[in-house]
C-alpha positions as CSV (number, residue, x, y, z in Angstrom):
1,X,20.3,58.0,3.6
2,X,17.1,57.3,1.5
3,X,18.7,53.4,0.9
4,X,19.4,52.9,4.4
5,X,16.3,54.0,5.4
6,X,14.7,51.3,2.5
7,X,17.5,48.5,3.6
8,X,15.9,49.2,7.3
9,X,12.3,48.9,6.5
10,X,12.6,45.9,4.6
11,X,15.1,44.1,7.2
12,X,12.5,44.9,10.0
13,X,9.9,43.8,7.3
14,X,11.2,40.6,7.0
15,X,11.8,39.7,10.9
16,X,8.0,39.9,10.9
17,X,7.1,37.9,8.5
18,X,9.9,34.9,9.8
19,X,8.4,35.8,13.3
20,X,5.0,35.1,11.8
21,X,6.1,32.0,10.0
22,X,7.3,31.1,12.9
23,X,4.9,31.0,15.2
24,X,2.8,29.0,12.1
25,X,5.6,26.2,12.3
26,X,5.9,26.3,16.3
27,X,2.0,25.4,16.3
28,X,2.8,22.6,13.6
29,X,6.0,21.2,15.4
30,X,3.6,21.0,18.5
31,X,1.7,18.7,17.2
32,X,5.3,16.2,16.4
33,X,5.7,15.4,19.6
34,X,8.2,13.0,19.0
35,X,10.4,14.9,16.2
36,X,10.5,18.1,19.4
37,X,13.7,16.4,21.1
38,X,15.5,17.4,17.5
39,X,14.2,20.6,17.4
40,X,17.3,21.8,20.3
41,X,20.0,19.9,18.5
42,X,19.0,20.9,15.4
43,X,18.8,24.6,15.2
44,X,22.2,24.7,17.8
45,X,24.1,23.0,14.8
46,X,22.5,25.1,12.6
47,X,23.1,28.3,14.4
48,X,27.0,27.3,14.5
49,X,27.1,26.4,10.6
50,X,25.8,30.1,10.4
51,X,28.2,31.5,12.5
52,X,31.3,29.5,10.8
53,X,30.8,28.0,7.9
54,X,32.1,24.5,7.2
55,X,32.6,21.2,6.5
56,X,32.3,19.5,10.1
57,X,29.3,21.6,10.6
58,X,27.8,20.2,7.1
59,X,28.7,16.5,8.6
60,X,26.7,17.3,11.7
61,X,23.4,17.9,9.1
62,X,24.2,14.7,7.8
63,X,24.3,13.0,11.3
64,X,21.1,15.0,12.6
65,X,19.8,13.4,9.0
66,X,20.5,10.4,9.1
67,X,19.6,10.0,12.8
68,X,16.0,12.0,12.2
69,X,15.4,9.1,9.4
70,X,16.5,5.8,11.2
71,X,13.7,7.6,13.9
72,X,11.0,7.2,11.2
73,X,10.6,10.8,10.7
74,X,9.3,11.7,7.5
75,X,10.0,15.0,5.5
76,X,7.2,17.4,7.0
77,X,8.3,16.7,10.3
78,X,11.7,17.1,9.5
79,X,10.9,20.5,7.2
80,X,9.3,21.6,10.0
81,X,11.9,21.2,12.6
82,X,14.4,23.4,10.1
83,X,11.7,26.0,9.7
84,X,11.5,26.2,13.6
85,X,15.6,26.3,13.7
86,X,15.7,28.6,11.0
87,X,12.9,31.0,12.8
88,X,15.4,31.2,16.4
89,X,18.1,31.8,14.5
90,X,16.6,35.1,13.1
91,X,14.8,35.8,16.1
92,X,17.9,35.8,18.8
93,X,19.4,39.2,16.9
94,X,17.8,42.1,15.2
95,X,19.7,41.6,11.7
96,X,20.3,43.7,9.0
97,X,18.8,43.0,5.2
98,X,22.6,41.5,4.3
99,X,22.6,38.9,7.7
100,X,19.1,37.9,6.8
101,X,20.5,36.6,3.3
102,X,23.1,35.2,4.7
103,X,21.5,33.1,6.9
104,X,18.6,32.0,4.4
105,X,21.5,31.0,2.6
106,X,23.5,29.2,4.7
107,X,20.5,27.7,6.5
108,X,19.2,26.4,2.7
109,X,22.8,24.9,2.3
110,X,22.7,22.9,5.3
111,X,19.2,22.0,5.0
112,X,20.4,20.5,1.5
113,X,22.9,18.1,3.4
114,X,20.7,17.0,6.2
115,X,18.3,15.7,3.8
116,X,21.1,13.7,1.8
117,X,20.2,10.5,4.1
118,X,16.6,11.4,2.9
119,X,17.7,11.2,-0.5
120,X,19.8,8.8,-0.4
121,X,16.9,6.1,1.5
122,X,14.7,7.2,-1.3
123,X,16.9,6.1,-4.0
124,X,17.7,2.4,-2.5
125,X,13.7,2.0,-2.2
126,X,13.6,2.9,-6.1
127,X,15.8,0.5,-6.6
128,X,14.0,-2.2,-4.2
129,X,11.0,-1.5,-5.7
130,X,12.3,-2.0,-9.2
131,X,13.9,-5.6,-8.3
132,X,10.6,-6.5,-6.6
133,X,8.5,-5.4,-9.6
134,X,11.2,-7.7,-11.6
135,X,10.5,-10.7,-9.2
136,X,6.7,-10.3,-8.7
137,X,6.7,-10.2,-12.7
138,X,8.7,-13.6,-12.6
139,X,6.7,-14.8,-10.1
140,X,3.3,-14.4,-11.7
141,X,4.9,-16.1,-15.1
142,X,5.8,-19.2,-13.2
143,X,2.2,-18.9,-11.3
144,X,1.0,-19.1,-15.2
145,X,3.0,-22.0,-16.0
146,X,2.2,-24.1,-13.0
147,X,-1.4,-23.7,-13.3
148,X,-1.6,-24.1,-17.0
149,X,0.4,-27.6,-15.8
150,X,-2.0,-28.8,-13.0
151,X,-5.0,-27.5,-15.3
152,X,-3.6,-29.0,-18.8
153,X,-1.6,-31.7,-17.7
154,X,-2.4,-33.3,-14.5
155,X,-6.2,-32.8,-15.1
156,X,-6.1,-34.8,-18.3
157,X,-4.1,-37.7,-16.6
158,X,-6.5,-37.7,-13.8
159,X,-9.7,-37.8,-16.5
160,X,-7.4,-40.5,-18.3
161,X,-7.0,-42.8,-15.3
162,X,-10.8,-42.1,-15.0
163,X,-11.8,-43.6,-18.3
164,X,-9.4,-46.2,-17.8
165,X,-11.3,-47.5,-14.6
166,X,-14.4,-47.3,-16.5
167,X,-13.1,-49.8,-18.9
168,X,-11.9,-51.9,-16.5
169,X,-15.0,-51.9,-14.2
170,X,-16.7,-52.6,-17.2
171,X,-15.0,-55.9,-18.1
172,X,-15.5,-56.9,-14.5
173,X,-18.6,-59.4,-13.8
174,X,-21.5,-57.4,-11.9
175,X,-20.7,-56.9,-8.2
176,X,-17.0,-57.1,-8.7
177,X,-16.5,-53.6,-9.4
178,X,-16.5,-52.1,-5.8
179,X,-12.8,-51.1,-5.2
180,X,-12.5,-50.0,-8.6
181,X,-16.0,-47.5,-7.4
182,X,-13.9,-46.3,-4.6
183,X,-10.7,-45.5,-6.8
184,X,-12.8,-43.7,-9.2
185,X,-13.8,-41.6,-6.1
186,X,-10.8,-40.8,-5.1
187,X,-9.7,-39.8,-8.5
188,X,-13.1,-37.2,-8.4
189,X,-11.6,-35.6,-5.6
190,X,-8.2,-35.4,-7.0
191,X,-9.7,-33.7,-9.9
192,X,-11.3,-31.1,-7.9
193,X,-8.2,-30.5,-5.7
194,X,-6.4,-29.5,-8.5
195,X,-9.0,-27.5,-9.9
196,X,-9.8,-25.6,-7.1
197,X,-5.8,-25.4,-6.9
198,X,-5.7,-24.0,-10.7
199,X,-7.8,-21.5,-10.2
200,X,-6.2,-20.2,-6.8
201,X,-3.4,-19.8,-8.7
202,X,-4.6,-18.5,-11.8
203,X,-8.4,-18.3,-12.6
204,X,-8.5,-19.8,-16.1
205,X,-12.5,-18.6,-15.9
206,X,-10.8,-15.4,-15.6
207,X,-9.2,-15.7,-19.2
208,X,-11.7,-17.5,-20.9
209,X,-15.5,-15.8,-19.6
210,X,-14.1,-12.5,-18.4
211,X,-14.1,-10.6,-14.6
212,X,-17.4,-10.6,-13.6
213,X,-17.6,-14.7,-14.0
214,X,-14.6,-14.7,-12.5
215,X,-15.5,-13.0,-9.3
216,X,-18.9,-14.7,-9.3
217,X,-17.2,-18.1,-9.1
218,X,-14.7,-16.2,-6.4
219,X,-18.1,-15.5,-4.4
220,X,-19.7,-19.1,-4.5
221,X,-16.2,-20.9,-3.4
222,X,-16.1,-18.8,-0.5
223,X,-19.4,-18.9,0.7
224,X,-19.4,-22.8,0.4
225,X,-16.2,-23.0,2.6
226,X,-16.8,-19.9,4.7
227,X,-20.8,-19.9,4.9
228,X,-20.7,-16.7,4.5
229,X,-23.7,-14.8,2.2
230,X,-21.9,-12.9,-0.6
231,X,-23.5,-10.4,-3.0
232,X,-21.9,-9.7,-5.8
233,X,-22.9,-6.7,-8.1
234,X,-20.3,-6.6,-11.1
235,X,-20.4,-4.7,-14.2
236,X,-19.0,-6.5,-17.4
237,X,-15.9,-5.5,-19.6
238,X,-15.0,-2.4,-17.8
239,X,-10.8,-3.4,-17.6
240,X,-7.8,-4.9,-19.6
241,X,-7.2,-8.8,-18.6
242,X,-4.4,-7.5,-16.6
243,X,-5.6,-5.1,-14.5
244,X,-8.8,-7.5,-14.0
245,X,-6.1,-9.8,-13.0
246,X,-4.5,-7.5,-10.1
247,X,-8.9,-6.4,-9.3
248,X,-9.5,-10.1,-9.1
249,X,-6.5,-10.7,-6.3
250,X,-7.3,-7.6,-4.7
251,X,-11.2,-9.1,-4.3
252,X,-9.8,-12.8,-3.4
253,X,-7.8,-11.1,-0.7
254,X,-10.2,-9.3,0.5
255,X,-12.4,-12.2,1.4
256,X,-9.8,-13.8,2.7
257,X,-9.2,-11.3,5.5
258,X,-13.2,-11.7,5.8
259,X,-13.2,-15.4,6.4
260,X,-10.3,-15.1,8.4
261,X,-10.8,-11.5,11.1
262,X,-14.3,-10.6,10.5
263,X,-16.8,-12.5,11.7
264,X,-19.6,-11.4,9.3
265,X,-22.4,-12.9,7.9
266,X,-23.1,-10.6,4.7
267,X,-20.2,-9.0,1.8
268,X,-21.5,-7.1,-0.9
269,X,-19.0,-6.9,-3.5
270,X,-19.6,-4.6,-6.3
271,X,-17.7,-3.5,-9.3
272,X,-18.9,-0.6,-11.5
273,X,-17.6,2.3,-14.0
274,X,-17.5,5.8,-12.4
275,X,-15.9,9.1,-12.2
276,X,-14.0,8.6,-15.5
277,X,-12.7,5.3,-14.0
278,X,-13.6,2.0,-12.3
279,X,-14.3,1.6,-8.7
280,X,-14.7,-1.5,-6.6
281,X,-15.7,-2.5,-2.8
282,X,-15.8,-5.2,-0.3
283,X,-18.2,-4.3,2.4
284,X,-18.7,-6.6,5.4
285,X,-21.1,-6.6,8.4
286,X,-18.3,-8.1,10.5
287,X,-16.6,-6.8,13.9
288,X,-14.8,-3.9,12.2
289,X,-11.4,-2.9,13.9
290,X,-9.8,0.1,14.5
291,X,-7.9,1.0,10.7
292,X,-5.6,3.7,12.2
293,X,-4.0,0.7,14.0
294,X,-3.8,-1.6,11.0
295,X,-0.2,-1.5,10.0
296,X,1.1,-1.6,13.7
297,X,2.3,-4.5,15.1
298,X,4.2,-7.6,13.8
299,X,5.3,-7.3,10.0
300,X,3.1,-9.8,9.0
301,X,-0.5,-7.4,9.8
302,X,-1.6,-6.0,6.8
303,X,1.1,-7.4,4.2
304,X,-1.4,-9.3,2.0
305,X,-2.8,-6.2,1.5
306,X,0.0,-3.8,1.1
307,X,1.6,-6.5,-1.7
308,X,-2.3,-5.8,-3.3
309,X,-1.5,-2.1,-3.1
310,X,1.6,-2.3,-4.7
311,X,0.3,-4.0,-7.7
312,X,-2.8,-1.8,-7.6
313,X,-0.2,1.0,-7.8
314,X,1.6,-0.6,-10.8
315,X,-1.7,0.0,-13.2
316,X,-2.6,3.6,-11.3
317,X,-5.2,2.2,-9.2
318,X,-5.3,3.1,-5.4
319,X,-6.4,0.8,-2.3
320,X,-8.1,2.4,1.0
321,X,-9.7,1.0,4.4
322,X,-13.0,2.2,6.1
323,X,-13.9,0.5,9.4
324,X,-14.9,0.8,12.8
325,X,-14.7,-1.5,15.9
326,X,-18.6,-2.5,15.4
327,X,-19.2,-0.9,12.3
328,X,-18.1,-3.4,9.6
329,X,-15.6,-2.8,6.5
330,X,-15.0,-2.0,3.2
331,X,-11.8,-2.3,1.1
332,X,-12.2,0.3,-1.8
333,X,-10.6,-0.3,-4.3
334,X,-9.9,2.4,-7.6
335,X,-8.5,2.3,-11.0
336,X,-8.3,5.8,-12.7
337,X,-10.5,8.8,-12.1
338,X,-11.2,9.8,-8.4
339,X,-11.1,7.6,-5.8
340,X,-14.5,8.6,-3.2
341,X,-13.2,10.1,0.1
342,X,-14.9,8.6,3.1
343,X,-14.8,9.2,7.3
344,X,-12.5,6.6,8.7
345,X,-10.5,5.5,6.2
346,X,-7.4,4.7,5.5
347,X,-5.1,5.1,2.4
348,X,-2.5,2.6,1.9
């Protein structure tokens, strides 16, 4: 009698606390709107996996899955959803201790196969990511070659030709030397075409004076083709040449979206040591834009930036947005220790 009596209190114990939980989740799942059409179909397969065990049942988690996934749920809308299913199914009966068990186990087995499709999408991007990582690795080795190419090779060819028209023009009688004047133009401008083409590619300045030369030279080129004012505070020797590498295209890119979107007239760009590791941040007095909206839309909005992210990720840096319609915006940018939280922003 004195069991029974225990076995009671604790079975009515536990309705109460899944009836509290429940409510908790109900007030979360609210707030999915979109995931609330699945909460119905969801809990009904559930409930009939409770009441008979087996494998077409387990199928249907798969296909409730698999269907929650392709709708771009993620997996705290779709935890929450089987919390909600889990809390009807306890609520529509009083249950004894014994039922209770059987349906937190039963519901935890067919939570496990609805979320193989989770699993499963999880695994192919690993593997994605892994043969991007191999081609962007690639990549930035033929980037290497090509530049040292255009800056070893064709830059000497185009000084040679050079040197070879000043020998010419200097055989030539006075007066006579005006096309050969023109041709060494030309060949000037070559040269700084494939300069300004070397360094795009991969600064050699970069290599030989370090990230805060680098960066400095980043800010003049784009204020001469831009007009643009750019400030840049930068703190010497604080990274490994390649993580100043991936902070140097994350910068470039940056003022790139300036140039292009922004409409400003002032970026301050500055590069320091703090909280144990290195922080950096592109602020512009531009338009600003909305930031919650910046990955919606075609596939190309926001990719330069997410392909920055990835490689920021790569050396355990982080990449975030702050802007405003009106108010301007910064791309910050850190590499170990803790990243500042700000209002507005946006982590990629």
């Amino acid at each position: 009698m004195q069991s029974r009596f225990c076995a009671d209190q604790i079975a009515a114990f536990t309705r109460w606390q899944i009836r509290l939980d429940w409510c908790i989740l109900r007030r979360l799942v609210a707030r999915l709107a979109p995931s609330r059409k699945l909460v119905g179909p969801y809990s009904g397969a559930l409930q009939d996996y409770v009441r008979q065990p087996g494998q077409m049942e387990l199928r249907r988690a798969g296909e409730l899955g698999r269907g929650a996934l392709l709708g771009g749920l993620g997996l705290p809308e779709w935890s929450a959803i089987h919390h909600e299913s889990v809390g009807l199914c306890l609520s529509l009966q009083s249950l004894t201790a014994k039922e209770i068990a059987h349906t937190m186990t039963a519901a935890s087995t067919f939570f496990a196969e609805s979320m193989a499709p989770f699993e499963a999408n999880r695994r192919e991007f690993r593997r994605s990511n892994t043969a991007l990582r191999y081609q962007n690795g690639k990549l930035e080795d033929q980037v290497t070659r090509v530049s040292r190419v255009v800056f070893d090779e064709a830059m000497q060819l185009v000084a040679a030709a050079g040197l070879a028209l000043d020998r010419a023009n200097g055989k030539l009688a006075a007066g006579q030397g005006g096309n050969l004047d023109a041709v060494q133009n030309l060949l000037d401008r070559i040269g700084e075409q494939l300069a300004a083409c070397s360094g795009d590619l991969r600064p050699r300045i970069l290599e030989d004076l370090g990230l805060k030369a680098a960066i400095q030279s980043l800010s003049r080129r784009f204020h001469a083709v831009a007009e643009i004012d750019i400030m840049a505070d930068v703190a010497e020797g604080l990274l490994q040449p390649e993580a100043g590498m991936v902070l140097y295209r994350a910068v470039q890119e940056a003022l790139t979206n300036v140039s292009r979107h922004a409409q400003a007239r002032h970026v301050t760009i500055r590069l320091c040591g703090e909280g144990g590791g290195v922080q950096c941040s592109v602020r512009d007095d531009g338009i600003g834009f909305d930031s919650s909206q910046l990955f919606h839309g075609t596939a190309e909005r926001g990719s330069g930036l997410i392909s920055i992210w990835e490689s920021l990720r790569l050396i355990g840096g982080t990449l975030a947005i702050h802007s405003r319609p009106g108010g301007g915006t910064e791309v910050a940018i850190a590499i170990g220790g803790n990243p500042p939280e700000q209002d507005g922003t946006v982590n990629i």
